[in-house]
Each structure stands twice: as C-alpha cells, then as structure tokens.
N, CA, C and O atoms as a MOPAC input file, in Angstrom:
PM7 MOZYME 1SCF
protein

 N    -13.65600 1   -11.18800 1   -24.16300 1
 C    -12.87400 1   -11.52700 1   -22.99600 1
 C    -13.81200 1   -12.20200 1   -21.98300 1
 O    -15.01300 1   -12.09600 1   -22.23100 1
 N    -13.44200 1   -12.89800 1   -20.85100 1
 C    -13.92400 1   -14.32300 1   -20.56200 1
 C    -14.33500 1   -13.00300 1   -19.08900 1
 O    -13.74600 1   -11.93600 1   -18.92100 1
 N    -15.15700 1   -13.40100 1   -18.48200 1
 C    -15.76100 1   -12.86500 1   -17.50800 1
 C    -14.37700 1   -13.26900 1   -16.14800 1
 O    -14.12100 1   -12.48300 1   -15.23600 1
 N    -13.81800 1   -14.34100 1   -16.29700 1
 C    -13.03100 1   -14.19300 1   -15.20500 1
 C    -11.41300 1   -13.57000 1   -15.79800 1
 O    -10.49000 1   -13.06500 1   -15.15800 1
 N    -11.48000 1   -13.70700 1   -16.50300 1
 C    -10.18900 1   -12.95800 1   -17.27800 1
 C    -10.38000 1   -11.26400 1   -16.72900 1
 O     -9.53500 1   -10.65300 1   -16.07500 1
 N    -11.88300 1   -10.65200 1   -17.24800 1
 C    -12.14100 1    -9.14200 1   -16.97700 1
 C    -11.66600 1    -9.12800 1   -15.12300 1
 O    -10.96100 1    -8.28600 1   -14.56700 1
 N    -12.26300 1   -10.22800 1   -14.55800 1
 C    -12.04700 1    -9.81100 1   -12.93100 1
 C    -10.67700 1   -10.18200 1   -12.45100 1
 O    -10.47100 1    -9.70400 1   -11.33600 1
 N     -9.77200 1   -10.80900 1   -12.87700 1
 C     -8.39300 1   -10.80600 1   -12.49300 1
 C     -7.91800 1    -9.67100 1   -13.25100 1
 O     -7.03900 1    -9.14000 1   -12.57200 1
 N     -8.04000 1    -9.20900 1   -14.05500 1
 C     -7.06300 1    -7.73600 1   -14.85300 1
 C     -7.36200 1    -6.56100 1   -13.82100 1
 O     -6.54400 1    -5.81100 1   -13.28800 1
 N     -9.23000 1    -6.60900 1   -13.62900 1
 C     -9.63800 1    -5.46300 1   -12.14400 1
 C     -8.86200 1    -5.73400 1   -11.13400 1
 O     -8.08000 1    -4.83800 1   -10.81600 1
 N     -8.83800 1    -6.96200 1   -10.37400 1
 C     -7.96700 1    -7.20400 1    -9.35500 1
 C     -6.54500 1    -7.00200 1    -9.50200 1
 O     -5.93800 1    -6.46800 1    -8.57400 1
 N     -5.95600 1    -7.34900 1   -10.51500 1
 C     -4.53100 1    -6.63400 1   -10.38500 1
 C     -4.29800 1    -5.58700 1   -10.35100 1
 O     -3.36100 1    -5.22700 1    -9.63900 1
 N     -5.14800 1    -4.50400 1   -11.20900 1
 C     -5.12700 1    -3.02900 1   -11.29800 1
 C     -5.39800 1    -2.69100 1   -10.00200 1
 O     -4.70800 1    -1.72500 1    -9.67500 1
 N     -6.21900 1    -3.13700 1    -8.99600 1
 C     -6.56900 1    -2.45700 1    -7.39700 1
 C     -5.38100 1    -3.12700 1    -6.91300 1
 O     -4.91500 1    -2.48700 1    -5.97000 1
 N     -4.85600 1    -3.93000 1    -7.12300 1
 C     -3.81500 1    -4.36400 1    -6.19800 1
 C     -2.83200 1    -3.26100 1    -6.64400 1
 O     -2.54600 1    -2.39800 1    -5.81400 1
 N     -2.14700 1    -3.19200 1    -8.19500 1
 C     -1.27900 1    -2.22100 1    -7.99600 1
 C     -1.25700 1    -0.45900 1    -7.61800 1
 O     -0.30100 1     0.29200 1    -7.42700 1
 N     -2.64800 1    -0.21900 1    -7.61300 1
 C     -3.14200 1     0.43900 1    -7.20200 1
 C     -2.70400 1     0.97600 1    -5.45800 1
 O     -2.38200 1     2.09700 1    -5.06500 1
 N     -2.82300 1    -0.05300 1    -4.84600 1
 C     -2.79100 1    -0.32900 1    -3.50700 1
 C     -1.28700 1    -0.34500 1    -2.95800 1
 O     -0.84300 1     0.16400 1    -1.92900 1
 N     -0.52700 1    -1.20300 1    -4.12100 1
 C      1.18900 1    -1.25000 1    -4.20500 1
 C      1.59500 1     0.13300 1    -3.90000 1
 O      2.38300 1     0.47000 1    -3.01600 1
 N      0.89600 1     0.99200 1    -4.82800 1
 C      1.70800 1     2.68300 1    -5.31200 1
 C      1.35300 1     3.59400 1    -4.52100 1
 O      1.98100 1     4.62200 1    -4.26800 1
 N     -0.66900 1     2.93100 1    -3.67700 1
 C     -0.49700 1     4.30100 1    -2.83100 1
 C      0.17100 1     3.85300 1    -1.62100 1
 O      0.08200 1     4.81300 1    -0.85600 1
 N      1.02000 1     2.57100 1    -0.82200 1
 C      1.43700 1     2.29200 1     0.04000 1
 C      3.02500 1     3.31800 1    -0.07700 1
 O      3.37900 1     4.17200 1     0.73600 1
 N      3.81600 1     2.85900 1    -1.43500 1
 C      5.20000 1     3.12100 1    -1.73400 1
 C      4.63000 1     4.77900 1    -1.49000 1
 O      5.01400 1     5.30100 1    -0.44300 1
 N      3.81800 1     5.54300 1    -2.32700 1
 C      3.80300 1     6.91100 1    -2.11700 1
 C      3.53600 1     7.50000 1    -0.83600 1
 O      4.13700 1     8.49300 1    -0.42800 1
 N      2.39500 1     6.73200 1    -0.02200 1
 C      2.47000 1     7.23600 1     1.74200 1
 C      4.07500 1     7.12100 1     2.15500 1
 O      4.63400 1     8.12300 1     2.59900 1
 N      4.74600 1     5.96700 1     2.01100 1
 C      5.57300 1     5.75300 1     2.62200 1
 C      6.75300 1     6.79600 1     2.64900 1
 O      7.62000 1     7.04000 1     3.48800 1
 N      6.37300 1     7.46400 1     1.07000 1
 C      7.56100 1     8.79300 1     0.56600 1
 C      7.03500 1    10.11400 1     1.48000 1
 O      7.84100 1    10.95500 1     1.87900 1
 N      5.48800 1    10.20200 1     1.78300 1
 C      5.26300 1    11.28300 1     1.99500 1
 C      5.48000 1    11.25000 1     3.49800 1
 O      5.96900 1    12.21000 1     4.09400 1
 N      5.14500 1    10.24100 1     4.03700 1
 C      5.58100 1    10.24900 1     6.34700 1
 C      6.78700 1    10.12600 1     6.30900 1
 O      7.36100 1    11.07900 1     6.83500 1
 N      7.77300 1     8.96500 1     5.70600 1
 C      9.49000 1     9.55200 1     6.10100 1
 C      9.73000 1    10.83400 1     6.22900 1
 O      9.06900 1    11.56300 1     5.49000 1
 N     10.54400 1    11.37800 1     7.01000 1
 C     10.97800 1    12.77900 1     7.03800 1
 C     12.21800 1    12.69000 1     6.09500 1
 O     12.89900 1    13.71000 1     6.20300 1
 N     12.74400 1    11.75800 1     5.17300 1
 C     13.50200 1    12.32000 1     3.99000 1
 C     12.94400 1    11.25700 1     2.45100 1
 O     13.63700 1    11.01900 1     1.46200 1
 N     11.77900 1    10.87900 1     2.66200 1
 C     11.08600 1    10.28800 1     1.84500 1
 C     11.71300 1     8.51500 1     1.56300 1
 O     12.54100 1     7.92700 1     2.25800 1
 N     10.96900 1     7.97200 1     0.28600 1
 C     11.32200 1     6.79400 1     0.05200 1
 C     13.04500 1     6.23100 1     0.79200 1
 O     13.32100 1     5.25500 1     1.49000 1
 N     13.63600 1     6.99500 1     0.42100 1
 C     14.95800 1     6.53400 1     0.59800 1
 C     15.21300 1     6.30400 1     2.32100 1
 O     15.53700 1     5.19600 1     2.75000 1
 N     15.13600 1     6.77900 1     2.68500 1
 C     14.80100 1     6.85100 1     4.35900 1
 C     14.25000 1     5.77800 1     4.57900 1
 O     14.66800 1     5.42800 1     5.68300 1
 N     13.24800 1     4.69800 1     4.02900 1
 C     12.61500 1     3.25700 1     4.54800 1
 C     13.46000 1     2.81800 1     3.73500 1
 O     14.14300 1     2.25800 1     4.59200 1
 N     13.88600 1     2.64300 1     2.98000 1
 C     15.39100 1     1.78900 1     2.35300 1
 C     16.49700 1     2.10700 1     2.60000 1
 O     17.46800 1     2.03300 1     1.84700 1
 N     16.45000 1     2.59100 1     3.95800 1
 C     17.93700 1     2.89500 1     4.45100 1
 C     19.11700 1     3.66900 1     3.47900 1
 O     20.31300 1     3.63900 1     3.76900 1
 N     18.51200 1     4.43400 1     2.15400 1
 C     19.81200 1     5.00000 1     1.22600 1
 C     19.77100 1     6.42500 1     1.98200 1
 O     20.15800 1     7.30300 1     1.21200 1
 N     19.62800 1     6.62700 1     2.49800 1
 C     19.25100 1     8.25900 1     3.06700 1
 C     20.72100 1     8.87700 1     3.53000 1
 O     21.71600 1     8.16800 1     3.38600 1
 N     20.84700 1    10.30700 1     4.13000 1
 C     21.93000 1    10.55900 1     4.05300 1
 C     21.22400 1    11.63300 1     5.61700 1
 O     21.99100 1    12.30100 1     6.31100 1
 N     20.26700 1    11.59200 1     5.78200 1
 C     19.47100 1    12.64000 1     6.62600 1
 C     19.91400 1    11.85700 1     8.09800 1
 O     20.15400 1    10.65900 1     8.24500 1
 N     19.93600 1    12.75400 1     8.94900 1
 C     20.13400 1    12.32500 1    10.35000 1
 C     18.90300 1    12.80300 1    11.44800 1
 O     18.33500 1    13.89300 1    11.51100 1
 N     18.68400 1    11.43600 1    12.38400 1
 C     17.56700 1    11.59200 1    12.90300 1
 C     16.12600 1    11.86900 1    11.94500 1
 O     15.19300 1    12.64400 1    12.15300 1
 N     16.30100 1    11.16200 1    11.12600 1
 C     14.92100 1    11.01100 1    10.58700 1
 C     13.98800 1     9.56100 1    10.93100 1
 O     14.36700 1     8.45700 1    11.32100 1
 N     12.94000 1     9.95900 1    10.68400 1
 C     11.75700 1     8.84100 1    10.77400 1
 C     11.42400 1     8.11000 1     9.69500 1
 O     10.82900 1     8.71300 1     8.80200 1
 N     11.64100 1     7.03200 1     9.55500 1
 C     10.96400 1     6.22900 1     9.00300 1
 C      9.45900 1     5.46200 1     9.11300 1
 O      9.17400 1     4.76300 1    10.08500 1
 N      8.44600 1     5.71400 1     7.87000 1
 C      7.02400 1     5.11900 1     8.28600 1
 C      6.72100 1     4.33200 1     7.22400 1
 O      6.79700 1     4.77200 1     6.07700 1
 N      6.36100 1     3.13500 1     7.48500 1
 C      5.67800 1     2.80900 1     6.34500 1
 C      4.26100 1     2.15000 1     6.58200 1
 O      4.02800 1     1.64000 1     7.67700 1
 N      3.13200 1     2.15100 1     5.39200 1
 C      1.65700 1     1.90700 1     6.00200 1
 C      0.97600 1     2.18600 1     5.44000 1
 O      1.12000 1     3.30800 1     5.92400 1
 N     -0.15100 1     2.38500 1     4.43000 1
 C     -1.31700 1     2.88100 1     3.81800 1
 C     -2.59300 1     1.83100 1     3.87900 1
 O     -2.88700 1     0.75500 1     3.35800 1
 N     -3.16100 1     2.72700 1     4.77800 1
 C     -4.23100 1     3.42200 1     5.21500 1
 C     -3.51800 1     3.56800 1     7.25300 1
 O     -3.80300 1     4.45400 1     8.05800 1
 N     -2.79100 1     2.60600 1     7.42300 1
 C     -2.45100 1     2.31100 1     8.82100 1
 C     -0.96900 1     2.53800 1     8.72000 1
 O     -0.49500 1     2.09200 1     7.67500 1
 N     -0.18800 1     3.06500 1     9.46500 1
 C      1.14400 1     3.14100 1     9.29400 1
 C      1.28100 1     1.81300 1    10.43400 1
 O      0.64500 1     1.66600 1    11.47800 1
 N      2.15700 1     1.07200 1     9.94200 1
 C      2.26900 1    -0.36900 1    10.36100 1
 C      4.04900 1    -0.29800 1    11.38100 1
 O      4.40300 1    -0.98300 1    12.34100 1
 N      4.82100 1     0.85100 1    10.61400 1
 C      6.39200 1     0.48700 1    11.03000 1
 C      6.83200 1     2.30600 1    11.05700 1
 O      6.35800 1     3.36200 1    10.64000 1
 N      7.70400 1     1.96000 1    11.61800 1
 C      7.85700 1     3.51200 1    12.41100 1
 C      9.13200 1     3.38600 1    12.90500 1
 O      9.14800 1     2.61600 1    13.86400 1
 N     10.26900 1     3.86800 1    12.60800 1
 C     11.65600 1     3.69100 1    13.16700 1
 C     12.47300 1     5.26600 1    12.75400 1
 O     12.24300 1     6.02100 1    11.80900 1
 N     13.38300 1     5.37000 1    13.75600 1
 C     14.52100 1     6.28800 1    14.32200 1
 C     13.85800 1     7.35400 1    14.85200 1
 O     12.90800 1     7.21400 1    15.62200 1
 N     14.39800 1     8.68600 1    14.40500 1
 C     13.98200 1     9.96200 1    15.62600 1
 C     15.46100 1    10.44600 1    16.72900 1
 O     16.43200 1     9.69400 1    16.82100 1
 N     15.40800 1    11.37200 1    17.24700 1
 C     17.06800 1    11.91400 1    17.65400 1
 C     16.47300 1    11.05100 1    19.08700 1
 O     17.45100 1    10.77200 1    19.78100 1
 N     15.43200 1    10.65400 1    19.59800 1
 C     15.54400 1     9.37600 1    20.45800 1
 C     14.59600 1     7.79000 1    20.24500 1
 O     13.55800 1     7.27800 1    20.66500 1
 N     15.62500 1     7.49900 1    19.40400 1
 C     15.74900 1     6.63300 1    18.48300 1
 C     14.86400 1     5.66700 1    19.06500 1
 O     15.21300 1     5.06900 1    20.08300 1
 N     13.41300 1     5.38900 1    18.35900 1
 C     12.52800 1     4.39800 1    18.66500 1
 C     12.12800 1     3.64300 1    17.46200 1
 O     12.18600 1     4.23300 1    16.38300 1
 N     11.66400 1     2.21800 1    17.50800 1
 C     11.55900 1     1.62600 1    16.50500 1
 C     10.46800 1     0.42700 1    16.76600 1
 O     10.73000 1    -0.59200 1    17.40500 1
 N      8.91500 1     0.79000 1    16.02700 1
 C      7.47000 1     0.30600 1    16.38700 1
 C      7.54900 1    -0.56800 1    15.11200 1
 O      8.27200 1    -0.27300 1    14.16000 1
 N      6.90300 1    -1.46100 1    15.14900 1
 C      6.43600 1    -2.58700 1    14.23100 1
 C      4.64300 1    -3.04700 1    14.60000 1
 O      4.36500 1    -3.61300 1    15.65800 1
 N      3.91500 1    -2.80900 1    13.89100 1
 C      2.67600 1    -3.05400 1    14.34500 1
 C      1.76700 1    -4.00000 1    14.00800 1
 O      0.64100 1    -3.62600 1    13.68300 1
 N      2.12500 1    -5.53400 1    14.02700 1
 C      1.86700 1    -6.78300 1    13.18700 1
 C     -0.00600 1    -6.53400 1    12.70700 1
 O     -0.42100 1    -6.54500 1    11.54800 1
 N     -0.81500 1    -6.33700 1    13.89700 1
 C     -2.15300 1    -6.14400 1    13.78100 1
 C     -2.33700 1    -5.09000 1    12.29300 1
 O     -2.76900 1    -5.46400 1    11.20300 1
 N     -1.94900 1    -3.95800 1    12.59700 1
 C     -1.88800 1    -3.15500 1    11.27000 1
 C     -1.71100 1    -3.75100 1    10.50300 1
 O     -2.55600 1    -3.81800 1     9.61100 1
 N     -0.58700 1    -4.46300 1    10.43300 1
 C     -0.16800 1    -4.36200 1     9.20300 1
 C     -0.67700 1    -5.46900 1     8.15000 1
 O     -0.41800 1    -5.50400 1     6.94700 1
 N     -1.82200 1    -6.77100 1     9.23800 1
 C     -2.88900 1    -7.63700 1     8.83500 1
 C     -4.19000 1    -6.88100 1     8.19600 1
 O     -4.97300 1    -7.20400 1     7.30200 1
 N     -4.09300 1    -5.87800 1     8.93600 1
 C     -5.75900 1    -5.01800 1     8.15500 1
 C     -5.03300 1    -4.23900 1     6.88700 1
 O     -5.59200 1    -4.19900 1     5.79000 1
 N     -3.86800 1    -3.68200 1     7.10000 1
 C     -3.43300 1    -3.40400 1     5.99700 1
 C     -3.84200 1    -3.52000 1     4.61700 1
 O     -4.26100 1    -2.83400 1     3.68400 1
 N     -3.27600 1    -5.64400 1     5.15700 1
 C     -3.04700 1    -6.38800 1     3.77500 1
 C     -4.44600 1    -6.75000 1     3.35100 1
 O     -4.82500 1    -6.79500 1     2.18100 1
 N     -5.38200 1    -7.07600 1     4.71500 1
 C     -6.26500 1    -7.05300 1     4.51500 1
 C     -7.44300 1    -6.26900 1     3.41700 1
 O     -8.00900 1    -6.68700 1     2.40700 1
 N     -7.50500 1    -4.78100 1     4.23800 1
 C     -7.73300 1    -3.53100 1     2.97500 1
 C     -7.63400 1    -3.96600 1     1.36400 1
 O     -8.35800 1    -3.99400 1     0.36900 1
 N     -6.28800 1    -4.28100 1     1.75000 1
 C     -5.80900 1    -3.77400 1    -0.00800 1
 C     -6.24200 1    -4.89200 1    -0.75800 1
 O     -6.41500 1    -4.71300 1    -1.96300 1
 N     -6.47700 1    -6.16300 1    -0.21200 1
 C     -7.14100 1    -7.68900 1    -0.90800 1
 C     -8.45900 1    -7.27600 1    -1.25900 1
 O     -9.11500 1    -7.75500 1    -2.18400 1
 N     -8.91900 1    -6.12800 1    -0.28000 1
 C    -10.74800 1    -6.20700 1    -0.37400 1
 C    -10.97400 1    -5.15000 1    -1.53600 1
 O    -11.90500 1    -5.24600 1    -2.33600 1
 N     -9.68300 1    -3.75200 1    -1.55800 1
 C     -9.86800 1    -2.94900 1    -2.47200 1
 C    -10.21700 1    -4.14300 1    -4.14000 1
 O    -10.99100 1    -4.48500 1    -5.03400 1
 N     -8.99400 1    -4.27000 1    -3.54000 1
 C     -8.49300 1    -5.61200 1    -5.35400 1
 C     -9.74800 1    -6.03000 1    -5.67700 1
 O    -10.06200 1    -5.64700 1    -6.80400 1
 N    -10.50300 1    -6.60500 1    -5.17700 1
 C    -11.33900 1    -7.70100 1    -4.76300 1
 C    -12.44100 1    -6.74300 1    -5.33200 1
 O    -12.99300 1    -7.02900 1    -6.39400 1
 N    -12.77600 1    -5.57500 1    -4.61700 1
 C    -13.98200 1    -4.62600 1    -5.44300 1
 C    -13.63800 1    -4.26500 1    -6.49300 1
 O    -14.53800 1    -4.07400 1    -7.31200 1
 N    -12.45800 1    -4.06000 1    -6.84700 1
 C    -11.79300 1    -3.50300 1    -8.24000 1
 C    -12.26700 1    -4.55800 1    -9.51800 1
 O    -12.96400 1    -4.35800 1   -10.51400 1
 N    -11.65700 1    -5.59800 1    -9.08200 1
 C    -12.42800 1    -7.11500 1   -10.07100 1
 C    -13.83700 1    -7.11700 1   -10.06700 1
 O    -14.32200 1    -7.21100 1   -11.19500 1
 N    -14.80700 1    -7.02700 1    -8.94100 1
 C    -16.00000 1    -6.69500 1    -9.35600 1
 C    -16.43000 1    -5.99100 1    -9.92900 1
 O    -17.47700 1    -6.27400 1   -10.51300 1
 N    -15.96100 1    -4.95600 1   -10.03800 1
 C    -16.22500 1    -3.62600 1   -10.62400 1
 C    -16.08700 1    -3.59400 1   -11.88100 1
 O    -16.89600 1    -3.09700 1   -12.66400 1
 N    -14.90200 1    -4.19800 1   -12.20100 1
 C    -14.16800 1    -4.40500 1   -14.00600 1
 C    -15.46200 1    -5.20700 1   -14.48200 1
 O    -16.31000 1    -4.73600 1   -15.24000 1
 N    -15.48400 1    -6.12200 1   -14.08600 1
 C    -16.62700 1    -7.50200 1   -14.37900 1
 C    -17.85100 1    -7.30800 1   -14.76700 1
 O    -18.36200 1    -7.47500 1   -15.87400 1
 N    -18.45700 1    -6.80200 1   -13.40000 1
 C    -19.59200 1    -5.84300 1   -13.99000 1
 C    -19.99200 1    -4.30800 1   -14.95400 1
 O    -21.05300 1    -3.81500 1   -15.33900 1
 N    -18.84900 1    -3.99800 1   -15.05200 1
 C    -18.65400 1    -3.32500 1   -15.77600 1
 C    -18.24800 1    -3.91400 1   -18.05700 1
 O    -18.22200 1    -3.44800 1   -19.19600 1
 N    -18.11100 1    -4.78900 1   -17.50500 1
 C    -18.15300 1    -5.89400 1   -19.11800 1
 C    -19.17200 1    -6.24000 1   -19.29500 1
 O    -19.75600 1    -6.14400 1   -20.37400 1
 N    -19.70400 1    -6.80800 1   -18.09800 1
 C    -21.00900 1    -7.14800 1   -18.22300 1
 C    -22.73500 1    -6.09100 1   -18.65000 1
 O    -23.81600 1    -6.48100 1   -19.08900 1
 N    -22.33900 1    -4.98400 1   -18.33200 1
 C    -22.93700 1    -3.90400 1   -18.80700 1
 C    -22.29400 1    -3.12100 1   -20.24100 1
 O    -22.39900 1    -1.92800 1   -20.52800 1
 N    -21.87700 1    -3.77500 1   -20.71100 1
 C    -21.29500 1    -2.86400 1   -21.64700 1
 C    -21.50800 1    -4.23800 1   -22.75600 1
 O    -20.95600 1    -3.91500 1   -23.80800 1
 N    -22.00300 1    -5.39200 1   -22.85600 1
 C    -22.37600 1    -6.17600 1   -24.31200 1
 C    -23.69300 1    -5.57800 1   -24.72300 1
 O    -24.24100 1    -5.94600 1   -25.76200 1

C-alpha cells in the first residue's frame, strides 16, 4: 500500500472517529439524548447541546434560551481536522515502521 493511500485511510478513521465522539457527546449533554438535537423528542423543557470537545449550540430549557457559538464551533472543526491529520500521520508512520 502506497504511503499516501496508508495516510488518507488514518485520516478518515480520526475523522470518523471525531464524527462518533461529537454524535455521542451530543447524546450524553441533551437532557433526553440524540433525539432531543433532532427535534424527535417527546420530553418537555429539555436542553439541547451539541459540541465535542466545545459545546458549540445549546437550545430550550423551561426558560427557553437558544446559544449558537460560531467561534466554537471553528475550533471545533478545527480540532477534529488536526485529530484526522495526526491519525494519518500516525497510520503512515506506522507502515513505515513495520517493512
């Protein structure tokens, strides 16, 4: 396998990586989990959060407020490019130690 082939397969794996722990924060801060940031919820006065490492969005509550945090949510995306990004190095050099 081609040395840049090994570092895009690392980089996708940290990216989805990054996908699952965002979707799973997002289950664990809602106060009725996933469904609650996709609006299927059935719970009243709950919070919605979504964000990993930064909670970026933040909506309802029994006095109903609703935060959007653009800066976050740039380091966010940020983060999770740089995780990816070490993840591909990591795979790479890791091929590379192993012929």
């Amino acid at each position: 396998m081609t040395h840049s082939r090994t570092f895009l397969n690392g980089f996708l794996i940290g990216l989805f990586i990054m996908i699952l722990a965002n979707l799973f924060a997002a289950h664990l801060l809602s106060d009725c989990g996933l469904p609650a940031l996709l609006g299927a919820d059935f719970c009243a006065d709950d919070i919605s959060r979504a964000g990993f490492p930064l909670v970026f969005f933040e909506q309802g509550g029994f006095a109903y407020r609703s935060i959007f945090n653009l800066p976050y949510l740039a380091l966010d995306i940020f983060i999770g490019l740089d995780f990816a990004i070490l993840c591909g190095f990591i795979a790479r050099w890791n091929e590379k130690r192993n012929q």
